[in-house]
matplotlib code that plots the C-alpha trace (Angstrom):
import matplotlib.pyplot as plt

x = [84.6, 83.6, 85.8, 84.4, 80.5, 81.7, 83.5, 80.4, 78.3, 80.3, 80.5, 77.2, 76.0, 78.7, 77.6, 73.9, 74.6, 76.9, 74.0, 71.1, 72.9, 72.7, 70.1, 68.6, 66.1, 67.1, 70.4, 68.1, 66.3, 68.9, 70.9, 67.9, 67.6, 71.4, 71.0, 68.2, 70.0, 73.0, 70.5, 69.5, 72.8, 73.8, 70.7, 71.1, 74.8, 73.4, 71.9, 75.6, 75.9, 75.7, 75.8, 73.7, 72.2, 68.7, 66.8, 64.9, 65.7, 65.4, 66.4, 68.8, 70.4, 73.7, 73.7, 70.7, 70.2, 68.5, 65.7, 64.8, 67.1, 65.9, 62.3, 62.9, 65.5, 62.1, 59.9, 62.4, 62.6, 58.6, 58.7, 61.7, 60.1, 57.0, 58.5, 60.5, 57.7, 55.8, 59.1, 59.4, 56.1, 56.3, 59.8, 57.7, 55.2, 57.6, 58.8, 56.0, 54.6, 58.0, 59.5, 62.8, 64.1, 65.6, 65.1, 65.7, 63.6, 63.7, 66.0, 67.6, 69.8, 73.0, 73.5, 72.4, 69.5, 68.6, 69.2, 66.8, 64.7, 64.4, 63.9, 60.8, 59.7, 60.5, 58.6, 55.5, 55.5, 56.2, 59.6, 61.6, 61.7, 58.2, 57.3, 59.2, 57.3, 54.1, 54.7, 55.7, 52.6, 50.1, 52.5, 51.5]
y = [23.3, 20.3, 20.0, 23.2, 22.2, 19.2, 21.3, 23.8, 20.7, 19.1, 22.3, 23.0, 19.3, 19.2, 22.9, 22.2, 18.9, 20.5, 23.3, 20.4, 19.0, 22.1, 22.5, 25.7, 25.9, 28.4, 27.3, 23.8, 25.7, 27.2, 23.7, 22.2, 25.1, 24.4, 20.6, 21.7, 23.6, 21.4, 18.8, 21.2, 21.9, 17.9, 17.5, 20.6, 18.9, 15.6, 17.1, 17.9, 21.8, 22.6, 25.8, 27.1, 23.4, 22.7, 21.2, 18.8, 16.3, 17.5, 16.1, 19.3, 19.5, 16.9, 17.4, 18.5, 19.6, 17.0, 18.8, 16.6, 17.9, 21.0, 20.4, 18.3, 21.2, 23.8, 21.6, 20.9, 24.7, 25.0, 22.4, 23.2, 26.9, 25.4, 23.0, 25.9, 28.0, 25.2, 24.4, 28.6, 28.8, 25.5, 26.5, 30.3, 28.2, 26.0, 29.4, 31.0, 28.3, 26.4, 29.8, 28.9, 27.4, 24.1, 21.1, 18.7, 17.5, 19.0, 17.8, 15.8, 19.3, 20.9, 23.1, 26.3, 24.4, 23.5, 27.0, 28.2, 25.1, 26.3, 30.0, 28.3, 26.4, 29.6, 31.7, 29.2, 28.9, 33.0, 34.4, 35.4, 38.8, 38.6, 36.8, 39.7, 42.3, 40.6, 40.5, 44.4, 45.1, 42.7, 44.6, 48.3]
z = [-25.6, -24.1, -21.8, -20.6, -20.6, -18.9, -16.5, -15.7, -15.5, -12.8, -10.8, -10.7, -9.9, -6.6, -5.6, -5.8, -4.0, -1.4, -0.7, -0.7, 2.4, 4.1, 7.6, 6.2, 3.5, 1.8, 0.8, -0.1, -2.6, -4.6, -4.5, -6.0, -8.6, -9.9, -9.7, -12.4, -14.0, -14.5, -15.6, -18.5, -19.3, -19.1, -21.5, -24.0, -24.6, -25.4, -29.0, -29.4, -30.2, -33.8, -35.4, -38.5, -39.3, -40.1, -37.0, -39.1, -42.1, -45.2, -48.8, -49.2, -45.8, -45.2, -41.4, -38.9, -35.5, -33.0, -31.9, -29.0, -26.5, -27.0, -26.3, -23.3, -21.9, -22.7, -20.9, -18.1, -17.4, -17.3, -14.8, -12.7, -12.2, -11.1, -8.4, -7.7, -6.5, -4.5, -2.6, -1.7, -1.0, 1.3, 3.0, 3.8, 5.2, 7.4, 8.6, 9.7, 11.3, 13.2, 14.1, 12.8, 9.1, 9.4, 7.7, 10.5, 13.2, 16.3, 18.8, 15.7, 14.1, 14.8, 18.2, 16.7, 15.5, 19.2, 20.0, 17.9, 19.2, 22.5, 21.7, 20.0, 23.4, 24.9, 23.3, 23.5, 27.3, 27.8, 28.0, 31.0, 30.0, 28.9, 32.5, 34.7, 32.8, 33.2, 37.2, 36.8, 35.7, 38.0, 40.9, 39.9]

ax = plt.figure().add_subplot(projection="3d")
ax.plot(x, y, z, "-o")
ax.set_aspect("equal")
plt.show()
């Protein structure tokens, strides 16, 4: 069983890694949202699983539950939803005003970055196609 917590843990940590590096924010989000989540899992396995035990002391009980892990795993979740929904709501943002959705600088990203780089300075100093149907219409 550990072995296979451990296991899960260590997936999720190098996947979420893996899709933090990525040059699209989307894949950034949900590699942040399983870094979380394999923290919550590393920090659920800390109390060290125990079934049907107490989770507090008491004078008739021989083991207990640590509750601690528990509460910071709840609180983790509250908080990992919230920062969740700032970094959508940011990444939208970076979208709609950049034209395009990656996480590098211009000029600074991979070719199909710079693609979409100069469809962006295109589309600020007027299309060709947009130009030649512009001087269609001053002709007529």
């Amino acid at each position: 069983m550990e072995f296979l917590v451990a296991t899960a843990i260590g997936a999720m940590t190098a996947a979420g890694v893996y899709l933090v590096l990525r040059a699209r924010t989307f894949p950034v989000i949900i590699g942040l949202t399983l870094l979380t989540y394999a923290t919550n899992l590393f920090l659920f396995a800390t109390g060290r699983l125990a079934v049907n035990l107490p989770p507090v002391i008491s004078a008739d009980a021989a083991t207990y539950t640590d509750p601690l892990p528990q509460a910071l795993v709840l609180t983790a979740i509250v908080i990992s939803f919230g920062m969740t929904a700032v970094i959508v709501v940011m990444s939208l943002r970076a979208y709609l005003e950049t034209g395009n959705d990656h996480v590098d600088l211009p000029g600074d990203a991979s070719p199909e970055a710079r693609e979409d780089d100069w469809k962006l300075l295109g589309r600020k100093q007027g299309e060709p196609a947009a130009r030649a149907a512009a001087g269609l219409e001053e002709r007529a």
